[in-house]
Steps between C-alpha positions, in 0.01 A plus 500: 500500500669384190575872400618590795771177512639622128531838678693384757705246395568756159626746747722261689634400222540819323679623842763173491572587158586871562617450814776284368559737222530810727691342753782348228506885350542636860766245617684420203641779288804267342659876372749439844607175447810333398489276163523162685202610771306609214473179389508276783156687616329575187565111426348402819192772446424299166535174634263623780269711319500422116240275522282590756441877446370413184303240617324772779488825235280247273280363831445906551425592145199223459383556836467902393375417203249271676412759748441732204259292327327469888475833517169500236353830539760709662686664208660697733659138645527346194730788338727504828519116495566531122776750515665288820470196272704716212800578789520151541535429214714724400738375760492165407521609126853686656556196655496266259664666202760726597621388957447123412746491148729683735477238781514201253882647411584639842450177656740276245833748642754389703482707852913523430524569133201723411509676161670791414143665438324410828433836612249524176284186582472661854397829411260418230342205751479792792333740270226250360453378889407870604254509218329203575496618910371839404197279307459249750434821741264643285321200408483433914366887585185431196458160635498650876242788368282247326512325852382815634242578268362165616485589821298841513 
């Protein structure tokens, strides 16, 4: 019962996590946005998020990790649960060192006055975000097999 209740509450998390990802990268492409919009929203997405995400991609990477070592005798488990572990924390290694230095500047500006360079920050903070998406998906599709596996 205890397996199963890492399994589950793993994949729930795992799902928040990319579903918040995903649905940011669907929803909010800044590329369109005026300087001042910019950074009303991404200033209210760091307030919001900044703390929490983090908070939820480290829940999900112990609870794979966990799973993993549950997983005992099913190599075939404990290599999907490994590699879903390595997404995760690859997107909270994107996370932390190169969207979160971005976010610590980005939310010191003045909505009215940003810099003269703004357009950078933005860009550089998109690109890293779509990395760290395109892991959390990964990681979610391994941790989803493992789940499978499980099953059969």
């Amino acid at each position: 019962m205890f397996v199963v209740l890492v399994a589950f509450t793993n994949l729930l998390l795992a799902a928040l996590l990319v579903g918040a990802m995903f649905g940011f990268w669907l929803s909010f492409n800044p590329a369109g946005l005026d300087a001042p919009t910019y950074v009303t929203v991404q200033q209210q997405a760091i307030r919001t998020l900044n703390v929490k995400m983090p908070v939820l991609g480290g829940l999900t990477i112990l609870l794979t990790i966990v799973a993993a070592a549950l997983a005992g005798g099913d190599g075939t488990r404990v290599a999907l649960l490994a590699a879903a572990a390595a997404c995760f924390v690859g997107a909270g290694l994107i996370t932390r060192f190169l969207n979160q230095p971005i976010n610590a500047i980005v939310i010191n500006w003045s909505a009215h006055a940003p810099p003269a360079d703004w357009m950078r920050f933005r860009d550089a903070w998109w690109r890293w975000h779509v990395f760290r998406t395109i892991g959390g998906i990964a990681g979610l599709c391994l941790l989803i097999a493992a789940a499978l596996k499980q099953a059969t």
